[in-house]
N, C-alpha and C positions, 0 to 999 in steps of 0.2 A: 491553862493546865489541863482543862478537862478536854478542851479539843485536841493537848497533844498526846493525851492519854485514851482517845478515840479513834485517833492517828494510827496509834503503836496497836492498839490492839486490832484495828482491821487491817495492817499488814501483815501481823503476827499469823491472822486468819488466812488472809489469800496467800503467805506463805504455806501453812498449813492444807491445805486446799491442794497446792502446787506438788509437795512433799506428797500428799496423799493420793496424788494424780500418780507421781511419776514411781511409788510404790506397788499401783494398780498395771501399771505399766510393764514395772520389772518383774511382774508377776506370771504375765503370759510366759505361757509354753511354746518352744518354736515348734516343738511336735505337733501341738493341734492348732496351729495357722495354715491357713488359706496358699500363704505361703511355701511352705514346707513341702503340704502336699504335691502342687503345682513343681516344685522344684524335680522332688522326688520321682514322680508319675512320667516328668519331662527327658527322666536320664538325661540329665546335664552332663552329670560326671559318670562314665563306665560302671564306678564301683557305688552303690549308693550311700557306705560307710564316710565317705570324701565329704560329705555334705555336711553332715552331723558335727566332723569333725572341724569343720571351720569355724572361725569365732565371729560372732557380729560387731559390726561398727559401733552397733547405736541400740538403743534397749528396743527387742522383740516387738513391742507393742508399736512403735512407730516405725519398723519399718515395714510393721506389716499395713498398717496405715497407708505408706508410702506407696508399696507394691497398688493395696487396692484402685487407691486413686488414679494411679498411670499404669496399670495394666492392659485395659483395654486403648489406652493411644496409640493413635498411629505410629508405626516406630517403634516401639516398645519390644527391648530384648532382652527376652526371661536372663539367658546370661551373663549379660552383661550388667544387669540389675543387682546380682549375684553376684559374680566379679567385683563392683564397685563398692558392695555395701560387707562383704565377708573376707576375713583374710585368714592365711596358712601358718598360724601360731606353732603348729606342730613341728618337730625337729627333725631335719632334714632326716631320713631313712639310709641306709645303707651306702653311702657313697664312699668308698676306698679303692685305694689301687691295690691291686692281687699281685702278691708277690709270689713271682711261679719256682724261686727257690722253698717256699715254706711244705713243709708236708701238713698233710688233715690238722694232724693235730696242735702243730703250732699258729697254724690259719685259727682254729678254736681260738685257743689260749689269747690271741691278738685282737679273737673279736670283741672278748669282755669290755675292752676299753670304746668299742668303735658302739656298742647294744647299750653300754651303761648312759642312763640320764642321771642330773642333778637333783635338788629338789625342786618340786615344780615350779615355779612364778605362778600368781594367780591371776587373771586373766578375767575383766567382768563379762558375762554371758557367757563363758565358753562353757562346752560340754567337759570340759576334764575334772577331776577329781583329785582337787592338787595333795601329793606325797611330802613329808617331811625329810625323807631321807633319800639317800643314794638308791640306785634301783636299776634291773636290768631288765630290756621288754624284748618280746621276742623277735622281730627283727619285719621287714616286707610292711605290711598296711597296717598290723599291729604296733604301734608305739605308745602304747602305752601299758603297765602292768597288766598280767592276766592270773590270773590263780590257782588252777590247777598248773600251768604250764609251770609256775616257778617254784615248783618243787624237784622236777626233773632238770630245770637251769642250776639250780640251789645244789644241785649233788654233782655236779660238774666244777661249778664255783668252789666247794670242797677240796675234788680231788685238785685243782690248779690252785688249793693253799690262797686262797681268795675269800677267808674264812671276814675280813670285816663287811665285805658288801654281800656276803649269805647273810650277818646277822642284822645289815639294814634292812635285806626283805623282809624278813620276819618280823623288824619294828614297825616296818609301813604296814604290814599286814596286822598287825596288833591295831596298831594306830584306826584302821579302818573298821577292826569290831571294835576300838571305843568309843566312835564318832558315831558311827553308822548302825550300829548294834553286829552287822555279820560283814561278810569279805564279799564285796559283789562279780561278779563275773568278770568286771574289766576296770579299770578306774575312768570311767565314760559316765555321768550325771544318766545315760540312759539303758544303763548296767543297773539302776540301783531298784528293779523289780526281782532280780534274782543271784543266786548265788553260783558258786561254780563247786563241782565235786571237791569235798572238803580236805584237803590236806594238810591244813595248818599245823595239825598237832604230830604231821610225817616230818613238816619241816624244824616244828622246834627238834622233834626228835634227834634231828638231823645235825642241830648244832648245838646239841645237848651231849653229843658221844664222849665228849672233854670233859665234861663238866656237869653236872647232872641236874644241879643246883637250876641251869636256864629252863631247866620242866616247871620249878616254881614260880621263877621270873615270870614267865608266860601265863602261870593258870588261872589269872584273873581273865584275860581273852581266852583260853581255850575253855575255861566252862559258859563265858557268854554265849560264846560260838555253839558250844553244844546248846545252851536255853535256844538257842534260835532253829537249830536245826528240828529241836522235839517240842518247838512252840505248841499248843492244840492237843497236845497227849490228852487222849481223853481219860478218865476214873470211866468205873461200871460197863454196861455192855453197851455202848456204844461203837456203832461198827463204822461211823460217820469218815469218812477222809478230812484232815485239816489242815491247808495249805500241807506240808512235806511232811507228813503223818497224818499213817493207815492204821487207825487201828481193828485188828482183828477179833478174830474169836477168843474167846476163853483170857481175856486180858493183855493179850499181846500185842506187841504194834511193830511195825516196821516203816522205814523211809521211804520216799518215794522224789523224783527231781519239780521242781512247782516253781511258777514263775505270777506272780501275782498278777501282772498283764493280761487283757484280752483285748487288746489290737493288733495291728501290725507293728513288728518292731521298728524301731524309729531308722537302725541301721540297715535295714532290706527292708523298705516299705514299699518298693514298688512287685519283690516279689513274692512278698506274705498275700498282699492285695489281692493281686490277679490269681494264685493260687484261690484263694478264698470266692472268686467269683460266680463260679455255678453251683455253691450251696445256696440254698432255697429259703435261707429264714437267718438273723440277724445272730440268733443264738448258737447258731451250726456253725455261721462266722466265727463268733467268738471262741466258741470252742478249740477250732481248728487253732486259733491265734494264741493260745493259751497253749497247747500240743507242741507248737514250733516253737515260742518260746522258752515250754520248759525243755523241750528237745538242746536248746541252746544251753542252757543252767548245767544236761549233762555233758560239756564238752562234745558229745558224738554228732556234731550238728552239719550233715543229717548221716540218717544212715538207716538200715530195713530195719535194724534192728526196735523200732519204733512204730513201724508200721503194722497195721490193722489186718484183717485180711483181705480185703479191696487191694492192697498194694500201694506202691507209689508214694510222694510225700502228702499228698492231700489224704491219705488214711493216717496220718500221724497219731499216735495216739496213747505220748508217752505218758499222760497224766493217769494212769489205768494201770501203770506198769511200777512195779516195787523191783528196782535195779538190785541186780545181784553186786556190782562192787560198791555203790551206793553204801548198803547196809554193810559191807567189810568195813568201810571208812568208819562209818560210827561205829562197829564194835572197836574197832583201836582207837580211834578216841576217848572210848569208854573206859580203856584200857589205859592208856595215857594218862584219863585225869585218876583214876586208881593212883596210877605210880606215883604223879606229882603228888596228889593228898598224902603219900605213906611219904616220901619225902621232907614232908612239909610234916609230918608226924599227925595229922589227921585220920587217925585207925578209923574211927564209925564211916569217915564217909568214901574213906578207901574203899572199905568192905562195901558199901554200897554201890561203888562202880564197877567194881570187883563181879559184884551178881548182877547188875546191870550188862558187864559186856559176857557173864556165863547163859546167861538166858539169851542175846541177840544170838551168840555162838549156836546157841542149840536147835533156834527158831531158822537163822540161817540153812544148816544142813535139814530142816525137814521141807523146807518152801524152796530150796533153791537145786536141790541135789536130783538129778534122773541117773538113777541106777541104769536102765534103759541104754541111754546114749554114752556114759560113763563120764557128763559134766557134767556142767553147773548152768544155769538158764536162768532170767530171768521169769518174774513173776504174774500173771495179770491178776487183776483182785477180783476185776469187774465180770471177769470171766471163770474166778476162781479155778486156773490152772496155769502150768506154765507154759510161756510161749516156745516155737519149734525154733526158735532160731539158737545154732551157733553163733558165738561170737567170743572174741578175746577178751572180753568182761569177764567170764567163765575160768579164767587164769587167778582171779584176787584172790578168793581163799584158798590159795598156796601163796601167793605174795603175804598175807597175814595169818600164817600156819591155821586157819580153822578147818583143813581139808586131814582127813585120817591116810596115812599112809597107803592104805585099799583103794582109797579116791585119789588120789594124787599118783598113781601109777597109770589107775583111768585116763587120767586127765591127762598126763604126758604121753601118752598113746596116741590122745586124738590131734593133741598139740603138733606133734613129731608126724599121724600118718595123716592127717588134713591140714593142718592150717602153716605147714612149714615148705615153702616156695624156695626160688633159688634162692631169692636176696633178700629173705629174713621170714616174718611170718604177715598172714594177709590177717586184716583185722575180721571181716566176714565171710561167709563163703557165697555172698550175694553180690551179682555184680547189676547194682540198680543205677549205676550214673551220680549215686551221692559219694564224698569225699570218704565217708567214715565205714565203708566199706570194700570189697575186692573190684580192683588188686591192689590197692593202698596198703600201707605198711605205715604206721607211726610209731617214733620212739619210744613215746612213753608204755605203750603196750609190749613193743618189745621188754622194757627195762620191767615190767611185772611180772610177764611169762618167766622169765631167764632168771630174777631172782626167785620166783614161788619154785622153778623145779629143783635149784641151789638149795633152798630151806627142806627138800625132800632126799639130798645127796645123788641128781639126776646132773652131775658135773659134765658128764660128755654131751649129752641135750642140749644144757644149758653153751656149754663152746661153739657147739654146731651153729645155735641159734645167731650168737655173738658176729660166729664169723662169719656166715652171711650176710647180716645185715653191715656190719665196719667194712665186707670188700666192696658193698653197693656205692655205700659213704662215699668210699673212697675213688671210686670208680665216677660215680658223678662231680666230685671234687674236682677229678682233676680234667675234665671235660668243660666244668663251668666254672672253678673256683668257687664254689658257692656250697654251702649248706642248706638242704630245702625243708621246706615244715614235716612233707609225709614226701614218699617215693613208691614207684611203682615195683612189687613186690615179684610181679609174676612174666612181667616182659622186664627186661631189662636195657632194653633202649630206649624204654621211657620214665620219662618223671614221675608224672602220677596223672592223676586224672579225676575229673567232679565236683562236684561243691559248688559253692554262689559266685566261688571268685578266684584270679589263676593262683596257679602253685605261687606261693611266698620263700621267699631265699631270709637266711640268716644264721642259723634259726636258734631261739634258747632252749629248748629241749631237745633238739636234735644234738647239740653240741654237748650238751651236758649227758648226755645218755653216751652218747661217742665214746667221753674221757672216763666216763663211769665202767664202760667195757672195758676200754683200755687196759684199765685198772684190775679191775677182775682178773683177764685172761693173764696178766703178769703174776699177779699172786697164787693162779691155780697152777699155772708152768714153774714156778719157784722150786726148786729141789726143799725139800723139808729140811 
């Protein structure tokens, strides 16, 4: 008995042993393997995104094993090592036949079904972020959820009466601030350092028009979401920055975009790297890697409007910078969870959001406003003034009325005499070679301009703008059948141009911004 009782227990052990091996195992990171990098650095694949997103065979720690052992043998081929040992879980992208009877907009309406995924499968080692529910991604390299983009998908899904898969986004996006605490940039395991500009509480908005009641539904994640966004609010006079809070003089704070990382991101590692190479010291590294990063957190990735004064993207230097639509997001959020609390018949803590987003509102117009140039700028702290650059961020407060009718006539001036091209508006008036500047054109900047000059009664601006940009749509539509993410704003025999990676076809914000015109320009021609 006692030897069979010596037996059980020292297998009990070298089972334990085994278990505690192969827990040590599933614990590596493929980001910081020997591996990874080698993969990365090798441009295997065009896009370095492709890498990430493949799923491994076998737990990270052995095949990094693997790799080490047989990488120096003769013979040995990085790719096909890769090849054999990773496979392409991800769901096939955009492949349909173009029906060349459809116009723009029923090509839209057609793609919901061809962009919409299920709920995820989970997949061991893969990088994805498996979703509960039904969900639409934007379309080209992107497959999977993104966050800011699905609020301008989310108001398309609306107008095409598509009202149950808008309320699964929002459940997925709940679901992820209750897992995760906030909405990460992407549902990618290498999204989960940072977040993406916050719209959640536009989207409940959005499918709350009905019913009001879904403001309460939601305000268990829309005040998480806030606790995350004003994590580090410092008490007293601390003028400290804390991850996405600055706080100022005289007890004030404002937001800023922060990405917890300081390396290269996992999905451009080969050109964060080299970027980062002729700095001089480890910490200048990091820095720059933290910059790009949170450059990525605010959608604009890349664009001047980030840049230093050296120029270029290696002066990146948005962690310095307090975003002017950044801090609109959270005054309507502030706003939002007001309304839910008085909903929900919560008076004290209404009133407490209430003066929460009256004081962001007031902070806003004294940090963001150049009487001067007659916008709105973002911020530098580090420099305590604001940066020279235009750009269509300078449109949000008129998209969330905190601009006074005096400024919002400014601001439609420089809208309509700078930044309005043939075929819609150019996001900056810099043309540096990054995507998020001129001559690029993105929908969802359109869709802010055009509603902020509508909330000021600038209805002919606002048509002009419309129509521009729905004959470009249209005009590329029927050249390629395709919807593209951004378009070239100022030639118009071209696409667009810049960025880490080519123009992407699909798209969920482009399409929903489309049908959201659409919409519009039908009900402002309506006879009364």
């Amino acid at each position: 008995m006692k030897k069979w009782l010596l037996g059980t227990l020292l297998l009990l052990f070298i089972i334990g042993c085994k278990q505690s091996e192969q827990t040590k195992k599933e614990a590596v990171s493929l980001y910081k393997t020997e591996l990874f990098k080698e993969v990365q650095m090798s441009a295997i694949f065009e896009d370095s995104k492709t890498f990430v997103d493949l799923v491994p065979k076998k737990d990270i720690a052995i095949l990094e094993e693997e790799y080490i052992k047989s990488k120096d043998n003769q013979g040995f081929n990085l790719e096909n090592f890769v090849l054999e040992n990773f496979e392409n879980k991800s769901l096939k992208g955009l492949q349909f036949e173009l029906d060349s009877t459809q116009n723009m907009y029923s090509h839209i309406s057609h793609m919901w079904d061809i962009l919409k995924r299920n709920p995820d499968s989970v997949f061991a080692h893969s990088s994805r972020i498996a979703l509960p529910h039904n969900y639409i991604v934007p379309g080209g390299r992107f497959q999977e959820i993104y966050y800011w983009d699905s609020y301008f998908t989310l108001e398309g899904l609306l107008v095409d009466q598509e009202e149950e898969i808008a309320q699964s986004m929002v459940d997925n996006f709940a679901f992820l601030i209750d897992s995760l605490g906030f909405i990460p940039n992407g549902t990618r395991d290498y999204y989960k350092t940072r977040s993406q500009p916050p719209y959640f509480a536009l989207m409940v908005d959005a499918i709350a028009r009905n019913d009001e009641n879904l403001m309460v539904k939601y305000l268990p994640q829309m005040t998480k979401e806030y606790n995350y966004w004003i994590e580090g609010e410092a008490t007293g006079d601390s003028l400290k920055p804390i991850k996405r809070v600055v706080n100022l003089n005289g007890g004030m704070t404002l937001n800023r975009y922060w990405d917890s990382g300081n390396t290269p991101r996992p999905e451009s590692y080969k050109e964060d790297y080299l970027l980062a190479q002729n700095l001089t010291s480890d910490s200048l590294k990091q820095r720059l890697y933290k910059n790009l990063r949170s450059a990525a957190a605010s959608g604009w990735d890349f664009s001047s409007r980030w840049f230093g004064e050296a120029g270029g993207l290696a002066s990146t230097e948005t962690i310095s910078i307090l975003p002017v639509d950044l801090n609109c997001l959270l005054y309507f959020m502030e706003k939002s969870l007001a309304k839910a609390n008085g909903i929900k018949g919560e008076e004290e803590v209404q009133n407490h959001f209430s003066e929460l987003a009256a004081s962001r509102k007031a902070i806003i117009q004294d940090y963001f406003w150049n009487e001067t140039t007659g916008f709105y700028h973002d911020y530098n702290f580090e420099d305590k003034n604001m940066t020279s650059k235009l750009t269509l961020a300078g449109v949000t407060p008129l998209f969330f009325e905190i601009a006074s009718p005096e400024q919002a006539e400014k601001v439609k001036d420089v809208i309509m005499n700078t930044f309005l091209k043939e075929g819609g508006l150019v996001t900056t008036l810099e043309h540096s070679g990054q995507q998020w500047d001129a001559p690029n054109g993105w929908a969802p900047l359109q869709w802010l301009t055009v509603n902020g000059l509508l909330n000021y009664g600038y209805v002919d601006e606002a048509k002009e703008i419309m129509t521009r940009w729905l004959t470009l749509n249209e005009r590329v539509y029927a050249n390629t059948g395709k919807m593209m993410e951004k378009y070239n704003v100022e030639d118009l025999s071209l696409l667009s141009g810049g960025g880490e990676y080519p123009t992407q076809d699909g798209f969920g914000w482009t399409n929903g911004v489309a049908l959201g015109f659409k919409k519009i320009l039908e009900e402002l021609d309506r006879p009364n």
